[in-house]
N, C-alpha and C positions, 0 to 999 in steps of 0.2 A: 210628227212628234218632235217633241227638243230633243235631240241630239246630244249638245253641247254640254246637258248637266245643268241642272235646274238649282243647286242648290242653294249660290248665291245669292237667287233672287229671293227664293221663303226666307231663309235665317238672315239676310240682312232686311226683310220686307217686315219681318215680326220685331225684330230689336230695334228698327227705328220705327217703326210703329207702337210699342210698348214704351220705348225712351219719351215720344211726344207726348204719350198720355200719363204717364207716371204724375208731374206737378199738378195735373185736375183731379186728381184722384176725389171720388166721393161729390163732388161740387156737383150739383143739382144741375139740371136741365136751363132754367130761368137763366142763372149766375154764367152757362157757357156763353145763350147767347149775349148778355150783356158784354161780357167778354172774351170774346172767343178764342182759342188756339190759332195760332195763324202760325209760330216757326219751334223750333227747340228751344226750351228755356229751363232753367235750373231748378232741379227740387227746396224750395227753400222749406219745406217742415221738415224735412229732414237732414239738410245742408248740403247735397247732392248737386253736383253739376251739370251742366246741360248734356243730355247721351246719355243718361244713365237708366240703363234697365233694370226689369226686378225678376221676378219669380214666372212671370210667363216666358220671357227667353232662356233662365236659368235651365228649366223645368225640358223646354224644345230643344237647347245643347245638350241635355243629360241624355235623351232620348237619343238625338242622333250622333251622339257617341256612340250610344249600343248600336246601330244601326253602320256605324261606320267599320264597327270591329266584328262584325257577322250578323246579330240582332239577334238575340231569346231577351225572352221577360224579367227573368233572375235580376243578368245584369243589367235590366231595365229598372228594375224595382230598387239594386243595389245601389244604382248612381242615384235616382229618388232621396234615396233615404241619407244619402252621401250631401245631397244640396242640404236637405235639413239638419243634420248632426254637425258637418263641416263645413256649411257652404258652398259644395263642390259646384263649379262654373256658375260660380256667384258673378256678378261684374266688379263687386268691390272687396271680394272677402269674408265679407260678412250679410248677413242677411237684413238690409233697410228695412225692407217693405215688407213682411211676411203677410201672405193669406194666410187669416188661420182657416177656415175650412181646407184649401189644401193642404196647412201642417198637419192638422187634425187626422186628413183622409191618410195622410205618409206614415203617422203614429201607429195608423191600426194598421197599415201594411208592412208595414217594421213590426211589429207585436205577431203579425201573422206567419211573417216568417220566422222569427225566433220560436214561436211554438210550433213551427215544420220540422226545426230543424233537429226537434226534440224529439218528434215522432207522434207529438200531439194533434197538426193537423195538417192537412193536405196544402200545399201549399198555391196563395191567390185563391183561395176557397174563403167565401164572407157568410157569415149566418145572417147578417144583414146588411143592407148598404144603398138605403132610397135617399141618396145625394145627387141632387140635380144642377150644380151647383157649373160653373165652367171652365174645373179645373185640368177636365180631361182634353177639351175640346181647345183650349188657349195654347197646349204643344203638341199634339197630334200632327202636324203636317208635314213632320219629315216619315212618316211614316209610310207617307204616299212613297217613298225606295220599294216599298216593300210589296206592296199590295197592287199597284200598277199590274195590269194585265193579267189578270189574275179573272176567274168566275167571281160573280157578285157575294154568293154565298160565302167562298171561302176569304172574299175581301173582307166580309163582315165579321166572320167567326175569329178574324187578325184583328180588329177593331177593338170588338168587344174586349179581347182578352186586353190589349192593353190599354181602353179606358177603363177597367174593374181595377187595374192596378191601383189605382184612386178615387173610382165613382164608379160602382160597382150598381148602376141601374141602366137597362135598356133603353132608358130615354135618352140619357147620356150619350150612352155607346151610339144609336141610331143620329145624333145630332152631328158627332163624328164622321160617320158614316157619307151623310150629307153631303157636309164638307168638303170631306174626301174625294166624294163623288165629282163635284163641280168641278176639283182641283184637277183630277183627272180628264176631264175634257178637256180645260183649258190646257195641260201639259199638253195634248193631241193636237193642238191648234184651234179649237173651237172658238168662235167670238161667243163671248162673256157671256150673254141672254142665253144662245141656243145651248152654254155648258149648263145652264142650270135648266132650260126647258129637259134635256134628255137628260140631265139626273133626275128630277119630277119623275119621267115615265122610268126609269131603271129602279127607283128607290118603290115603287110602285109596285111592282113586280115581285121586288124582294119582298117586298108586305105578303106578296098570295104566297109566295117557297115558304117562310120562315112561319106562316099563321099567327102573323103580327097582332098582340092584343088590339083590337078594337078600339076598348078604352082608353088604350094609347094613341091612337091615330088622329084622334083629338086636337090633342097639343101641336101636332104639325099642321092644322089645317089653312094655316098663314102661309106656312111654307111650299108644300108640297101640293096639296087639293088647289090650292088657290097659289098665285102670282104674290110675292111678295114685293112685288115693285108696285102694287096696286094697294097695299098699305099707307092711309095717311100717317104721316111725322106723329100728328097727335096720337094717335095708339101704338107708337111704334116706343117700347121701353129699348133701358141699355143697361140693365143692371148686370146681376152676379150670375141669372140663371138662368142654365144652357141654350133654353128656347129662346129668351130673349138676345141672348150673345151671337146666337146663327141668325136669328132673322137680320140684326143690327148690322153683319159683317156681311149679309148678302143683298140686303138693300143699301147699303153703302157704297158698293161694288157695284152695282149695278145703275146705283143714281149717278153715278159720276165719271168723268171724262180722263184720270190721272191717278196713281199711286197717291201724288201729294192731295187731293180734293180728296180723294178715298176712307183716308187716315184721317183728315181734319174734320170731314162729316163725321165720323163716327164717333171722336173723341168729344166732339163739339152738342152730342147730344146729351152729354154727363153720364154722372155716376159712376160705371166701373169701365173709367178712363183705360187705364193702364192695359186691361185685358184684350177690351175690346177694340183698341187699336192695334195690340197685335195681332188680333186673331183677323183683321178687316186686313191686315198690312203684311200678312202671309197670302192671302189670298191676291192681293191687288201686288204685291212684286211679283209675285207669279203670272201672272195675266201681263202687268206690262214690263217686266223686269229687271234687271238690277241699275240700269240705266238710267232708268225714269225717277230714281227714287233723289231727291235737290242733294249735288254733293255735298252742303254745305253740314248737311243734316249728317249724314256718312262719317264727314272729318271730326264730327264732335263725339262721335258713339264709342262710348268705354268696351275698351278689348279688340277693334275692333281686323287687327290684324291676328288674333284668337278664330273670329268669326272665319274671316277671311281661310287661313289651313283648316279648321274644320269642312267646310264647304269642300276644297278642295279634295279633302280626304274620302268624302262622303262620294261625291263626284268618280274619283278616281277608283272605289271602290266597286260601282254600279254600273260604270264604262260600260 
């Protein structure tokens, strides 16, 4: 197991991960490989500099703030709503780049807790919320403080609660879960394949505990049933939604030899650039970590002696 405190390697692995895919945002699969990512370069639709992250680092700081200062939901949900109303660990102040489905999912989590706090309803309690969308799964991985060593079951029932804070459906939280899962072998020392072979058979497992709907186990059948390293490119999407952002950040890691190939594969397949390099580039600094990642990329990323005490604090708190 790492010893030393892992955190430097996720929150600098996702904010330069997020920072490279910010400027492809949206650009189509065709248009990357025409011309593909290859180093950090400037948000020009928005007039952003090169380093500049958005809303999936924003969203992974807020979290492992809570995380750093004890960790409940509250003030998980509180710094949430803190990014949206004030920007809170914005990288520029203001809010560039918003997802609106994640402003959206913060709306009705802010609306939920004002009517808690009224007496009207229970609070993190949703009447509805079939968002698949991957806004839970793009900062989850400081989470892994938490849930590390922990029984499966009660790793998940931590999961779920705080992917509901914003995408309050099972497929979600389970895509979380995943993730998690891998992340935790690799923290253990695990080479990359066998973390995701023994998440397969664990995530497996928890399906017979939890009497996992059926008709959900579906949608992992890429993942989980089957090798997702055994995915052709051509079916392999990269959009907005969960399923496709996990398979995209675990066959990316797993195709390739480097943090830097990790990140560029996966930005370089389009569409929802920005996320899914940070969600590929949490996973791949943890795997090969904070070392691997080009300093050149590091010197340009906004805040990022911010990052740098965060980590430290996060670190020093979990010793």
């Amino acid at each position: 197991m790492n010893t030393k405190g892992f955190a430097k390697d996720i929150l600098f692995g996702i904010a330069v991960g997020e920072a490279l895919g910010v400027p492809f945002e949206s650009l189509g699969r065709i248009d990357m490989f025409k011309n593909p990512a290859s180093d950090m370069v400037g948000f020009k639709a928005y007039n952003q500099p090169p380093g500049t992250w958005s809303h999936s680092s924003a969203l992974t700081f807020c979290l492992a703030e809570s995380i750093a200062n004890g960790y409940d939901l509250e003030t998980t949900a509180t710094n949430f709503i803190g990014w949206k109303n004030a920007s809170f660990k914005s990288a520029k102040g203001y809010i560039f780049n918003n997802n609106n489905t994640t402003v959206k999912a913060i709306s009705r989590l802010e609306k939920i807790i004002n009517q808690s706090k009224e007496g009207n309803q229970t609070l993190f309690s949703y009447a509805s919320g079939i968002d698949n969308s991957n806004g839970s799964l793009m900062r989850i991985l400081p989470l892994l403080y938490v849930i590390k060593e922990k029984n499966i079951k009660t790793q998940f029932d931590i999961i779920w609660s705080n992917s509901s804070l914003t995408h309050n459906h099972i497929r979600a939280a389970m895509c979380c879960m995943i993730y998690l899962k891998v992340a935790e072998y690799i923290l253990n020392g695990h080479e990359k394949s066998d973390a995701y072979y023994q998440a397969r058979l664990d995530i497996k497992e928890l399906w017979d505990v939890i009497c996992f709907d059926k008709n959900e186990t579906r949608y992992f059948e890429r993942i989980i049933q089957s090798d997702i390293t055994n995915c052709s490119i051509v079916n392999l999407r990269s959009g907005e939604y969960v399923i496709e952002s996990l398979e995209t950040s675990l066959w990316c890691l797993l195709k390739t030899d480097s943090y830097k190939e990790a990140v560029l594969k996966s930005i370089n397949l389009g569409n929802n650039t920005s996320s899914n390099g940070a969600i590929t580039g949490g996973l791949a600094g943890l795997y090969y970590g904070y070392k691997s990642i080009p300093e050149n990329w590091i010197e340009k990323l906004t805040k990022r002696k911010y990052i740098q005490d965060l980590a430290n604090r996060l670190d020093f708190v979990y010793s």
